[in-house]
DSSP file (Angstrom, degrees, kcal/mol; ACC not computed):
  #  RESIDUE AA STRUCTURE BP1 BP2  ACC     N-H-->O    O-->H-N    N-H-->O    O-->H-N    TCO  KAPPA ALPHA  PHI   PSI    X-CA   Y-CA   Z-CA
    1    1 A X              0   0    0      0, 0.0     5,-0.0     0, 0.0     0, 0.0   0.000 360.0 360.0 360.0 120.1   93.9   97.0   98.4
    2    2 A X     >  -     0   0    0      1,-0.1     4,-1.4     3,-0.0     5,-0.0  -0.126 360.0-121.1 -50.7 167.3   93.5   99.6  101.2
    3    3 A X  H  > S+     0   0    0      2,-0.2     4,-1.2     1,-0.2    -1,-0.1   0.638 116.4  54.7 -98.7 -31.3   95.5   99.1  104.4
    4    4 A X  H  > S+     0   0    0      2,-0.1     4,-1.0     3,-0.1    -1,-0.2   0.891 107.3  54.8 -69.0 -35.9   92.3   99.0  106.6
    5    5 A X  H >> S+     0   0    0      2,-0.2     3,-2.4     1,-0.2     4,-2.0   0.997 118.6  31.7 -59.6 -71.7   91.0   96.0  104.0
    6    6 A X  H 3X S+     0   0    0     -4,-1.4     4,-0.9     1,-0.3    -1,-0.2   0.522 110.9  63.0 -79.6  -8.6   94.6   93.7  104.6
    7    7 A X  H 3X S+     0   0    0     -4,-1.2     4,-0.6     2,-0.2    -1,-0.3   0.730 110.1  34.3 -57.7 -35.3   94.7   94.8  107.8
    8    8 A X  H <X S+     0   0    0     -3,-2.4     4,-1.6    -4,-1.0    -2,-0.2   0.859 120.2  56.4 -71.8 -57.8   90.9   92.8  108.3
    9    9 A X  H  X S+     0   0    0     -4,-2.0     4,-1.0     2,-0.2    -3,-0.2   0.883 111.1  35.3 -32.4 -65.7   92.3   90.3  106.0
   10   10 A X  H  X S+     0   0    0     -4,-0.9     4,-1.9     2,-0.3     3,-0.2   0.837 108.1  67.5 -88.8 -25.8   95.5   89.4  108.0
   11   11 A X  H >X S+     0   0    0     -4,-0.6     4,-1.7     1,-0.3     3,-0.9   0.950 103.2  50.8 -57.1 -86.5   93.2   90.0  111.5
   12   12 A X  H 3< S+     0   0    0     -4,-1.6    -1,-0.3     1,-0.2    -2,-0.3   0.646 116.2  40.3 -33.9 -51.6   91.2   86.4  110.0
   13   13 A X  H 3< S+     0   0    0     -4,-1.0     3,-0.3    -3,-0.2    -1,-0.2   0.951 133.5  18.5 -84.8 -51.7   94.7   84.7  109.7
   14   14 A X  H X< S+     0   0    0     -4,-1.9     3,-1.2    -3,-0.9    -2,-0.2   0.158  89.0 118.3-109.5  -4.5   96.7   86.1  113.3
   15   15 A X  G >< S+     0   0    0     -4,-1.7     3,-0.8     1,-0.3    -1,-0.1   0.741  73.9  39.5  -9.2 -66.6   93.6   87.1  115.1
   16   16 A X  G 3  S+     0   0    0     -3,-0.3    -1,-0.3     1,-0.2    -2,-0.1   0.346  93.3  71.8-101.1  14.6   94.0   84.8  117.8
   17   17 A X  G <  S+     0   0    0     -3,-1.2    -1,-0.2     2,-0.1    -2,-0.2   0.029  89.3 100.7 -99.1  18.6   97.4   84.8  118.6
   18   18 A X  S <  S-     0   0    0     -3,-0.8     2,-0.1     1,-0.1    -3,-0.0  -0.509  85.4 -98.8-110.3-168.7   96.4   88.2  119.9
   19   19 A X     >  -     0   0    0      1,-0.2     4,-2.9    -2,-0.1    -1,-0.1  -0.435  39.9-116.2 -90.3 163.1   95.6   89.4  123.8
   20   20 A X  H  > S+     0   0    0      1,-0.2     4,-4.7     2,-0.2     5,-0.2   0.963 117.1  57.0 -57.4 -39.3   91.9   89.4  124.2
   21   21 A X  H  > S+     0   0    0      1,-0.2     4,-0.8     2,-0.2     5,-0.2   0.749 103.8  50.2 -50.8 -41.8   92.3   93.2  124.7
   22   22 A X  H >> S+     0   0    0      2,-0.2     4,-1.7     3,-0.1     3,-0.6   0.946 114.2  48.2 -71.6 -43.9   93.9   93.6  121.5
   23   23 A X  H 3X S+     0   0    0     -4,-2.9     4,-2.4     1,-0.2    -2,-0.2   0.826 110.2  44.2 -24.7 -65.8   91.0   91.6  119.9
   24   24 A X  H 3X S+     0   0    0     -4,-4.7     4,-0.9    -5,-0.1    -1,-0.2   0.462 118.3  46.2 -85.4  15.3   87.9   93.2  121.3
   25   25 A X  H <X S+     0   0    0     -4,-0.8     4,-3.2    -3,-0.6    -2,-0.2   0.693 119.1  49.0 -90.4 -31.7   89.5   97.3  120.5
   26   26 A X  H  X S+     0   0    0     -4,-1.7     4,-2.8     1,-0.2     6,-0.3   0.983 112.5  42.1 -39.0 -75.2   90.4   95.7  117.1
   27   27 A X  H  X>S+     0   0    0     -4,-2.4     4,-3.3     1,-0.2     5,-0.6   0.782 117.3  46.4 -30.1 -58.7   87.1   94.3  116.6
   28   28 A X  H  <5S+     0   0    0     -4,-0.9     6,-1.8     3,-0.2     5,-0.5   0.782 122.3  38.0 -75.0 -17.2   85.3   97.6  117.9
   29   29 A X  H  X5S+     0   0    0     -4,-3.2     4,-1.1     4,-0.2    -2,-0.2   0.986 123.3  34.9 -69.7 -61.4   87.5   99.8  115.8
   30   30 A X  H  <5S+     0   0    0     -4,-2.8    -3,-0.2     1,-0.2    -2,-0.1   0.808 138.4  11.6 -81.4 -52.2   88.1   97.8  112.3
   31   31 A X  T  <5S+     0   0    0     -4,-3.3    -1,-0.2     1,-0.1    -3,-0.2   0.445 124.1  49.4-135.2  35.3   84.5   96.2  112.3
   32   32 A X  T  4<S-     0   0    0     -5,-0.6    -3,-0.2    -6,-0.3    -4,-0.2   0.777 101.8-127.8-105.2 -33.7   82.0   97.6  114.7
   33   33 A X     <  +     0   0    0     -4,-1.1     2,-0.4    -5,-0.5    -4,-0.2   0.736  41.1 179.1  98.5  42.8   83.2  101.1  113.2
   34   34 A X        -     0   0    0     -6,-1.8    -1,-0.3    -9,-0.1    -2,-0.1  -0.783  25.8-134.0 -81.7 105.4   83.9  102.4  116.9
   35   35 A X    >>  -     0   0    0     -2,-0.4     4,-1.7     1,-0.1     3,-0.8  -0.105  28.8-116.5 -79.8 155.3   85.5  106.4  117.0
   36   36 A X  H 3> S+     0   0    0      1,-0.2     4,-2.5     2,-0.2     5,-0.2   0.821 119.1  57.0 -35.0 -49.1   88.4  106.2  119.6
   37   37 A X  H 34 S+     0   0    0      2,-0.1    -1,-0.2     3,-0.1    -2,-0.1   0.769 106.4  48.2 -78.4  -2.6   86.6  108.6  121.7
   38   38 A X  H X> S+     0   0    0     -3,-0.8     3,-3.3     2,-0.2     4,-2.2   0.968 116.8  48.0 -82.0 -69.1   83.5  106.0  121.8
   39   39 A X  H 3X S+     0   0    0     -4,-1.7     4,-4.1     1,-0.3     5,-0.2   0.788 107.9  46.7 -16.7 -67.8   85.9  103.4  122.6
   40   40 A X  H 3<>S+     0   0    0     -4,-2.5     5,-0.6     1,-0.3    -1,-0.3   0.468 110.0  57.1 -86.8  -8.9   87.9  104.9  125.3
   41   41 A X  H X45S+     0   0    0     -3,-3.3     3,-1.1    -5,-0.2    -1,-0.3   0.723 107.1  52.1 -83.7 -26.3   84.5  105.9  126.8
   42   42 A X  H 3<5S+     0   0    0     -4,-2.2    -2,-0.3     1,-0.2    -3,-0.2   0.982 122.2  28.3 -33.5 -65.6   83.5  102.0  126.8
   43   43 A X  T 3<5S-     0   0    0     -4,-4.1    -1,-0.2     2,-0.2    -3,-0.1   0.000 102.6-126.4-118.3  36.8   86.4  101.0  128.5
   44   44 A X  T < 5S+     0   0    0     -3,-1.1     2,-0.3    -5,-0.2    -3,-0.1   0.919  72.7 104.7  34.5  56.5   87.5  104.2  130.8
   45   45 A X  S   <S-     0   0    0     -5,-0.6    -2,-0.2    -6,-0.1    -1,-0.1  -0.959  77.7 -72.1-161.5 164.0   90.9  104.5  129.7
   46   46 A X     >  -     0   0    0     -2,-0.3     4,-0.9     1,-0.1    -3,-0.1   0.317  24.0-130.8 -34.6 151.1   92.4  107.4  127.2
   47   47 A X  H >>>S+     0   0    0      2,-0.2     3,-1.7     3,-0.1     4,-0.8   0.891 115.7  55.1 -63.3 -64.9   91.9  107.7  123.7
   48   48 A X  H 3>5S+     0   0    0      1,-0.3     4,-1.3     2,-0.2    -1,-0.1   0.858 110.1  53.4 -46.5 -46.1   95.6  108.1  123.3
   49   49 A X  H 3>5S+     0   0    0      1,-0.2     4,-1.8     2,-0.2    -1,-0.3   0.881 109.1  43.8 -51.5 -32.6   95.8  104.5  125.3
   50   50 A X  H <X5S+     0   0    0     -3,-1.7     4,-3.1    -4,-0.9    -2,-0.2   0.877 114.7  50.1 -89.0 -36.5   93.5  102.7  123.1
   51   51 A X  H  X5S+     0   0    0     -4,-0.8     4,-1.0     2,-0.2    -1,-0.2   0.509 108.4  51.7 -52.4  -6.8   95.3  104.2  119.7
   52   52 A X  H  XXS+     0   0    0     -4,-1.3     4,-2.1    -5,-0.5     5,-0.8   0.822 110.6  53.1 -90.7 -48.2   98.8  103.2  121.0
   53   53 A X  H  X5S+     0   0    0     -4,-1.8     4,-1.2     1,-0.2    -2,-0.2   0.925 113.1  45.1 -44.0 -45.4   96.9   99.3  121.6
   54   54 A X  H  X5S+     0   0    0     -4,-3.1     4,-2.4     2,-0.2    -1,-0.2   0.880 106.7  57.9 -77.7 -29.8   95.9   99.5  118.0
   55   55 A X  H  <5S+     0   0    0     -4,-1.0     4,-0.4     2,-0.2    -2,-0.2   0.961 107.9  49.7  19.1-115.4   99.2  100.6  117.0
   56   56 A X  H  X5S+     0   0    0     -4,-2.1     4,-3.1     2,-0.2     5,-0.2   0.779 110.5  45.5 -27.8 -52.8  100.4   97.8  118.4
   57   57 A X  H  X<S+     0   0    0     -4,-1.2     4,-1.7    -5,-0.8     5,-0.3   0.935 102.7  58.1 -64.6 -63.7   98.2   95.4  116.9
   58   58 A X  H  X S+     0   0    0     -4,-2.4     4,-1.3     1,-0.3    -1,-0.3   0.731 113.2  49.7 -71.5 -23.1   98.2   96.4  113.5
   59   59 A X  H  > S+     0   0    0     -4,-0.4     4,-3.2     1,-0.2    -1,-0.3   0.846 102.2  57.9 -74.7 -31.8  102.1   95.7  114.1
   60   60 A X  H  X>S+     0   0    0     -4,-3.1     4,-0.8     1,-0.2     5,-0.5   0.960 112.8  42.0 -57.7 -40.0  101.7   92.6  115.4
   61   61 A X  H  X5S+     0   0    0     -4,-1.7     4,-0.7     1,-0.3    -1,-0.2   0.753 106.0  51.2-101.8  -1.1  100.0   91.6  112.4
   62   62 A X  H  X5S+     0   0    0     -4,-1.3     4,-2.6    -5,-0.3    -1,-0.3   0.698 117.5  52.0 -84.8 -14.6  101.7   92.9  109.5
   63   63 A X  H  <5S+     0   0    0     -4,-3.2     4,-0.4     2,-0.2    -2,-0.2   0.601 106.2  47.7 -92.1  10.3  105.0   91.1  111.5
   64   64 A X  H  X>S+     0   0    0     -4,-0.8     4,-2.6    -3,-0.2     5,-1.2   0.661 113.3  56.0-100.1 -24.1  103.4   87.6  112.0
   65   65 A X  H >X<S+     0   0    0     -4,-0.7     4,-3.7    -5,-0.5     3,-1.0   0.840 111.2  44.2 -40.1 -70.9  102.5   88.2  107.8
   66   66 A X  H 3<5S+     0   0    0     -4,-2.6    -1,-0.2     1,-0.3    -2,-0.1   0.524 122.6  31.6 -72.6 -11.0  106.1   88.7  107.3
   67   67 A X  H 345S+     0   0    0     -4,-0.4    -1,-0.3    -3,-0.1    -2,-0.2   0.874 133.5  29.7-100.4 -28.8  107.5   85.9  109.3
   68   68 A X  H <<5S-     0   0    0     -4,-2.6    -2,-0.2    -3,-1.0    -3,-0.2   0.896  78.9-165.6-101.5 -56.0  104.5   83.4  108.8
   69   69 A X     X< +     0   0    0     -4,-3.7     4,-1.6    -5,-1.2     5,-0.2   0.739  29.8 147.7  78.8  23.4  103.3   84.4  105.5
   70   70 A X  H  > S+     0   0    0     -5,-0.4     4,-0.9     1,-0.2     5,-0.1   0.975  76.2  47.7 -67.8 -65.2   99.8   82.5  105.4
   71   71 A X  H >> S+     0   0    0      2,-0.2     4,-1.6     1,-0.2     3,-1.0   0.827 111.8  48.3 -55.1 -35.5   98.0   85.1  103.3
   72   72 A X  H >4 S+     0   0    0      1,-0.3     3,-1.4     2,-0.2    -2,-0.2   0.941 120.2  41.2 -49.0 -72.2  101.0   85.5  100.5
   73   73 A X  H 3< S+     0   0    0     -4,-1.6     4,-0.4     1,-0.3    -1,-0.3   0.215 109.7  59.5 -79.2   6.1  101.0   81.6  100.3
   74   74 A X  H XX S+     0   0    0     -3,-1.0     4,-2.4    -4,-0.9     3,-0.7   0.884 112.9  42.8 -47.8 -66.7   96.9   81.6  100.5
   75   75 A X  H <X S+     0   0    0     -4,-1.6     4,-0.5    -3,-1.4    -2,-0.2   0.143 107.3  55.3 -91.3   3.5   97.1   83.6   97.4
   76   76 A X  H 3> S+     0   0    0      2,-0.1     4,-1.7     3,-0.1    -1,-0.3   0.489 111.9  44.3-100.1 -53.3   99.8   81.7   95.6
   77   77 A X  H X> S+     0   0    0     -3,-0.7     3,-1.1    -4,-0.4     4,-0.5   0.961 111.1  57.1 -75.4 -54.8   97.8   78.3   95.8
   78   78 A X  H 3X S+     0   0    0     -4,-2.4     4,-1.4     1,-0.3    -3,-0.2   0.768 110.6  45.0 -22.5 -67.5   94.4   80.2   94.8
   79   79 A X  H 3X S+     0   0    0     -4,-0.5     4,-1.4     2,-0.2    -1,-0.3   0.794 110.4  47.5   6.9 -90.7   96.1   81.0   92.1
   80   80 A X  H X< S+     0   0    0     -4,-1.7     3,-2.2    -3,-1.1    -2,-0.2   0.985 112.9  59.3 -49.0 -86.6   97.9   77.3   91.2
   81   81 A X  H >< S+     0   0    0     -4,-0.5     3,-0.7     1,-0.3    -1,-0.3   0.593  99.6  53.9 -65.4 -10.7   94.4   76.1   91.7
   82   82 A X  H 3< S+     0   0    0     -4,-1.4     2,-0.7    -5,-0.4    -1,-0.3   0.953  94.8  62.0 -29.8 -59.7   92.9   78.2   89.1
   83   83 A X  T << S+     0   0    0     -3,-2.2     2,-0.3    -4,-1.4    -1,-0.3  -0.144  93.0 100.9 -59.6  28.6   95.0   77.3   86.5
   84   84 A X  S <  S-     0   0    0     -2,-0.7     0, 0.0    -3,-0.7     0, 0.0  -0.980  82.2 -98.0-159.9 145.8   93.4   73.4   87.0
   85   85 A X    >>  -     0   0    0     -2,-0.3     3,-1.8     3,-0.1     4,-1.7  -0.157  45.6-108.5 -95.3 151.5   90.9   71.7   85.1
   86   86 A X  H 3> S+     0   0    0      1,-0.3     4,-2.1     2,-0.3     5,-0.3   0.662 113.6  55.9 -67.3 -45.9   87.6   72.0   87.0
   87   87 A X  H 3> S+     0   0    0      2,-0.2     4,-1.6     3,-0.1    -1,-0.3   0.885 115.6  38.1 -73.3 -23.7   87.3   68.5   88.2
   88   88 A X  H <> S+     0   0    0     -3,-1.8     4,-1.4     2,-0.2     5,-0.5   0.977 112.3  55.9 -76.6 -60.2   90.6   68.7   89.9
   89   89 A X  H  X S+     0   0    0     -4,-1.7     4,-3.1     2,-0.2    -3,-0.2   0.793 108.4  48.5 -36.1 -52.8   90.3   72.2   91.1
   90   90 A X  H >X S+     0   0    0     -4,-2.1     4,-1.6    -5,-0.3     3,-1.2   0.960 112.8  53.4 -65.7 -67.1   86.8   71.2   92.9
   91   91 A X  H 3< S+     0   0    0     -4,-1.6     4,-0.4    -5,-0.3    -2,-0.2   0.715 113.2  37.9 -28.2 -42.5   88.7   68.1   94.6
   92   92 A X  H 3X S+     0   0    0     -4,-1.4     4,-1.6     2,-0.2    -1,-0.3   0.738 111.2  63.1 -89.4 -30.6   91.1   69.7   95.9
   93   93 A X  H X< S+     0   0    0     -4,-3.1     3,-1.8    -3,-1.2    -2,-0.2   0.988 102.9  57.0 -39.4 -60.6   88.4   73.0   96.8
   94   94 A X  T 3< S+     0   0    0     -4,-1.6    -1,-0.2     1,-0.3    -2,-0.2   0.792 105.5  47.2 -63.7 -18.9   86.6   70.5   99.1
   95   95 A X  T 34        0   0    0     -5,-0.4    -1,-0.3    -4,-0.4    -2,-0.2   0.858 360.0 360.0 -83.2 -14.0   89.9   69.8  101.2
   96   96 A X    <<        0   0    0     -3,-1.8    -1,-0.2    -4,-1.6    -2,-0.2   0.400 360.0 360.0-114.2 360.0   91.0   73.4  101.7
């Protein structure tokens, strides 16, 4: 999995524990597909400011992975509930 993919991936888990600022440059880089220099005409400030904000983000979220771990243990039950017989596996689908 590419690093832009689990980067998008972990954005849906830690998303909102980020500043709004870090949010919408995320957003317009990762999925409006928004160059730095487009950005950083948007919002009047630097390129080099708006790549040190995403930076930043993209550290903020590979550290709330590593302390929180939601996706690992997302993909660990996914898992578990394969391995389980079709009637359980949907019962427990509908709670999660």
């Amino acid at each position: 999995m590419g690093n832009q993919v689990l980067l998008c991936i972990l954005y849906d888990y830690y998303g909102e524990l980020l500043t709004n600022k870090q949010q919408q440059y995320f957003k317009d880089y990762y999925f409006e597909n928004l160059s730095l220099s487009e950005m950083s005409e948007n919002y009047d400030i630097s390129r080099n400011a708006i790549h040190k904000n995403l930076k930043e983000t993209e550290e903020k979220l590979f550290y709330y992975e590593e302390k929180l771990k939601l996706y690992e243990k997302n993909k660990k039950i996914k898992k578990i509930i394969d391995k389980l017989d079709d009637d359980l596996k949907n019962k427990i689908l509908e709670l999660i």
